[in-house]
Wavefront OBJ file of the C-alpha trace (Angstrom):
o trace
v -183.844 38.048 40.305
v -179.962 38.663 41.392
v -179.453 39.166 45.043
v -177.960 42.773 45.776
v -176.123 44.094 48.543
v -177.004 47.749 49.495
v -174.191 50.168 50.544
v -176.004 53.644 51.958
v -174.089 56.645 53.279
v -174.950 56.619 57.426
v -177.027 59.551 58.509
v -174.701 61.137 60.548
v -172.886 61.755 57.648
v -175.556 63.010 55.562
v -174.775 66.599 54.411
v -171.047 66.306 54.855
v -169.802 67.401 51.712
v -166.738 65.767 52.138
v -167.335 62.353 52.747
v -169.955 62.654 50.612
v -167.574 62.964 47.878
v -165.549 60.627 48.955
v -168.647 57.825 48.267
v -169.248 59.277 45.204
v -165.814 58.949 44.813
v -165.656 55.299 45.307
v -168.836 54.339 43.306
v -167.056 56.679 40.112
v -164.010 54.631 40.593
v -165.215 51.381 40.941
v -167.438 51.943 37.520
v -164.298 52.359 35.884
v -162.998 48.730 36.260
v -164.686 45.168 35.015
v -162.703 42.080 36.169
v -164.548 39.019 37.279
v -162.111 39.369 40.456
v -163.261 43.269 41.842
v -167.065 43.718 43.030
v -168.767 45.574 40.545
v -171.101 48.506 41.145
v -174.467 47.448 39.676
v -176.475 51.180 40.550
v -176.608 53.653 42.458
v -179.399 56.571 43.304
v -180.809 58.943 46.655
v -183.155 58.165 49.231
v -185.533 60.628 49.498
v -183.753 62.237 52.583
v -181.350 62.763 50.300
v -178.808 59.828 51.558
v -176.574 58.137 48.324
v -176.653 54.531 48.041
v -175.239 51.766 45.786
v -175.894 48.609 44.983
v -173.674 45.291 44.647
v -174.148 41.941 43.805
v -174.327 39.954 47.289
v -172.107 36.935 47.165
v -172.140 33.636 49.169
v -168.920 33.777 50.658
v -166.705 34.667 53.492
v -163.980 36.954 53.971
v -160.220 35.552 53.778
v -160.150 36.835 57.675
v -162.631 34.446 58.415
v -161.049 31.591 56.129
v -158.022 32.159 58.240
v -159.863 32.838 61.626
v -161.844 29.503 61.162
v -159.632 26.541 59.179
v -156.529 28.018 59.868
v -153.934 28.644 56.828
v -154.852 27.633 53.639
v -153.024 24.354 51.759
v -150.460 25.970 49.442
v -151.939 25.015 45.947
v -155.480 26.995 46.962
v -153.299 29.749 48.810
v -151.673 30.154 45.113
v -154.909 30.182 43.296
v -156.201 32.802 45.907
v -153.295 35.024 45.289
v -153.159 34.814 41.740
v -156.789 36.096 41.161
v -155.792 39.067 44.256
v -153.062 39.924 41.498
v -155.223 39.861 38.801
v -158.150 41.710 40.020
v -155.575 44.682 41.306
v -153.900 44.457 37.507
v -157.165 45.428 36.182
v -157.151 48.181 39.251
v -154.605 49.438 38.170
v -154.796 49.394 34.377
v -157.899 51.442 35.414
v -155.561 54.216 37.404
v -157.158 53.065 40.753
v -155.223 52.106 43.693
v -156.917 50.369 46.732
v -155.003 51.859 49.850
v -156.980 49.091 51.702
v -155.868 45.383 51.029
v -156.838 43.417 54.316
v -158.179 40.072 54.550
v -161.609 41.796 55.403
v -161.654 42.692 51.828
v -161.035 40.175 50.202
v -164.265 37.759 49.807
v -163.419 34.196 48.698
v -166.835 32.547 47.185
v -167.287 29.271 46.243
v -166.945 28.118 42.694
v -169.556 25.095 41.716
v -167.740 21.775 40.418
v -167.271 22.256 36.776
v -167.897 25.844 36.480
v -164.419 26.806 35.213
v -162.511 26.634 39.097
v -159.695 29.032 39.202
v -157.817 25.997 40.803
v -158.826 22.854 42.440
v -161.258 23.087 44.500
v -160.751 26.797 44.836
v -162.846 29.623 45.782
v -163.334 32.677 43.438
v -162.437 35.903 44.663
v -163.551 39.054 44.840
v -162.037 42.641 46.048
v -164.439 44.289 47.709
v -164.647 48.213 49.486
v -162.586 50.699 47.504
v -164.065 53.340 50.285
v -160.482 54.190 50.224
v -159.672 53.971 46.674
v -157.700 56.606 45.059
v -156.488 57.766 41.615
v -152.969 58.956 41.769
v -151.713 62.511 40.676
v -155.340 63.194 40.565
v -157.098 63.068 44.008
v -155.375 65.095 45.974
v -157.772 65.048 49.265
v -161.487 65.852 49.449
v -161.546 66.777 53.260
v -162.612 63.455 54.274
v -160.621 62.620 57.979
v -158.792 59.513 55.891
v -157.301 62.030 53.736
v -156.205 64.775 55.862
v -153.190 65.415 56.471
v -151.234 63.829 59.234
v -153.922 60.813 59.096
v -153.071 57.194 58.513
v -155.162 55.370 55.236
v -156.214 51.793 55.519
v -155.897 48.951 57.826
v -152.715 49.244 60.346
v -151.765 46.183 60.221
v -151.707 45.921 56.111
v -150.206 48.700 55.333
v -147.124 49.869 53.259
v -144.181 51.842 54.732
v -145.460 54.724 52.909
v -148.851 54.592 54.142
v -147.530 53.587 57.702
v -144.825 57.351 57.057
v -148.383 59.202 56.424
v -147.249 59.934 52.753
v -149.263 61.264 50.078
v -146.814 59.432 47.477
v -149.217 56.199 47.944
v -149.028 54.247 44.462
v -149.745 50.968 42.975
v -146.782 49.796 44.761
v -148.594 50.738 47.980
v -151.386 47.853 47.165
v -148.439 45.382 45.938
v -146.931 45.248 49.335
v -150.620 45.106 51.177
v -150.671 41.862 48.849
v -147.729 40.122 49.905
v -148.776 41.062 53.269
v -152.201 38.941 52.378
v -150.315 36.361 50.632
v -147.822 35.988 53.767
v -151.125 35.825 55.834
v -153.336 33.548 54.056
v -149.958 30.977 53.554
v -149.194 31.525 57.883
v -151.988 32.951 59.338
v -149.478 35.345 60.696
v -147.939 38.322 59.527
v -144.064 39.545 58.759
v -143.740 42.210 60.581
v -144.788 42.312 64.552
v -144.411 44.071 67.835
v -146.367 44.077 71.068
v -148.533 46.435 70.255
v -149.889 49.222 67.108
v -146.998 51.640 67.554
v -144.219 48.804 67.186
v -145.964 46.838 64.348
v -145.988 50.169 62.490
v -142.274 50.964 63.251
v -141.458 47.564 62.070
v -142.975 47.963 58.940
v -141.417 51.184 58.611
v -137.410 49.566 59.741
v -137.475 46.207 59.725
v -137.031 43.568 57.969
v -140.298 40.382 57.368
v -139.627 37.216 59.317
v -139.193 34.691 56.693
v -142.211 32.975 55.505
v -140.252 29.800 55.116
v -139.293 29.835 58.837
v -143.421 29.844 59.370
v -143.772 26.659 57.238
v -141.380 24.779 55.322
v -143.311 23.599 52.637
v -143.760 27.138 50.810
v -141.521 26.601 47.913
v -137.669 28.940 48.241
v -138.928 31.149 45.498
v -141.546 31.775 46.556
v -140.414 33.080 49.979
v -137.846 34.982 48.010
v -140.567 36.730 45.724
v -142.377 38.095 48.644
v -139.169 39.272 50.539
v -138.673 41.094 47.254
v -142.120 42.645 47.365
v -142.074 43.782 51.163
v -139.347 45.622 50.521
v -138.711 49.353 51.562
v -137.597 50.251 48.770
v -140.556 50.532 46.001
v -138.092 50.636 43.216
v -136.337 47.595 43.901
l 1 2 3 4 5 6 7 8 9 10 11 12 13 14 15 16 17 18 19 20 21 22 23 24 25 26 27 28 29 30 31 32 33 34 35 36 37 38 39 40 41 42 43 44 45 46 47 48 49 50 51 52 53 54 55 56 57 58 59 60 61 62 63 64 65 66 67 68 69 70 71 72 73 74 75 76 77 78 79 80 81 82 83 84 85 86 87 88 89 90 91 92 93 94 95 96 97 98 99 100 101 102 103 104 105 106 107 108 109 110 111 112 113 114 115 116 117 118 119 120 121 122 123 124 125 126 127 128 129 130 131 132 133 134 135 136 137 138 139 140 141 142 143 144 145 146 147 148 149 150 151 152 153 154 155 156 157 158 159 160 161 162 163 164 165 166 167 168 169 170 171 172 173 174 175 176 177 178 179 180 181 182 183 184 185 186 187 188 189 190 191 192 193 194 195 196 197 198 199 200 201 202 203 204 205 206 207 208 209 210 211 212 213 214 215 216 217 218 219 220 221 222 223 224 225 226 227 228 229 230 231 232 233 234 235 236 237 238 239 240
């Protein structure tokens, strides 16, 4: 039968009616959306101590963190390939009114694709978005008590996140996940990241004021364009 992975809301958490809407939440949200590129939800049901759970299919794969972590930054043609099935897994987010909040390489699982079974690219892995603990619909949810929603809280992973989420603002849209993927692109292409600082507080202000170091600076053979492209995308301006 298919191998599953088991997601199960921890004990200390158990009668917290706030986070325990919040993983209801997610497993509602991630129903909504089928795209060969965003983990599915194959289930879901109680324990008899009354704990929620959900099931997943379990992948052979790593993480693009650990991609990164262990080869270093990926050759440019299956860099492309990974970023063009990110894009497409958070169009079909999106079409489905779901925003992530939490692009970070530790969500994003790259499994291998068997010779001849339809490769996204060559020799490239097939990828999957996974956790949408964080997920969100916009102009619906509004905050459900859970600490990652309260007010005055930051959402997502620091070092991933968009100016918005970085200002604590509620306005976090589809153009919130569109800058945590350039950020991912800029990472899996480098290995680093655009915007830096000695420590938390000054990678957050530079995401909030400055400007990305230039990808093209980090390695010269990512094409002009395409260094151009995701200057355009980190921008603090969403509507430009």
């Amino acid at each position: 039968g298919e191998r599953v992975a088991l997601k199960v809301l921890r004990r200390v958490h158990a009668g917290d009616s706030g986070i325990e809407s919040r993983f209801a939440r997610e497993v509602q949200l991630a129903r909504r959306i089928d795209h060969p590129n965003v983990c599915p939800v194959l289930g879901e049901g109680r324990f008899e101590d009354g704990r929620p759970f959900f099931l997943m299919p379990l992948f052979d794969g790593i993480t693009l963190s650990e991609e990164v972590r262990r080869n270093g930054p990926l050759p440019l043609d299956r860099a492309l390939a990974v970023a063009d099935q990110i894009l497409a897994g958070l169009a079909a987010m999106h079409a489905a009114k779901v925003v992530h909040r939490d692009l970070q390489p530790g969500n994003i699982l790259l499994v291998p694709t068997a010779p001849g079974a339809g490769a996204p690219g060559d020799g490239a892995p097939t990828v999957k978005l996974i956790d949408l603990g964080f997920a969100h619909e916009p102009g619906v949810d509004k905050g459900d008590g859970v600490t990652p929603d309260s007010p005055g809280s930051l959402v997502g992973t620091l070092l991933f996140m968009s100016p918005e989420q970085a200002m604590r603002s509620r306005a976090i849209t589809e153009r919130s996940d569109l800058f945590a993927a350039a950020l991912l692109i800029y990472y899996a292409l480098s290995g680093k990241l655009p915007f830096r600082g000695r420590g938390d507080l000054d990678v957050l202000v530079a995401i909030v004021r400055s400007a990305p170091v230039p990808l093209r600076r980090e390695r010269r053979d990512v094409p002009r364009v395409l260094d151009e492209v995701l200057a355009r995308a980190l921008s603090k301006h969403p509507d430009h």
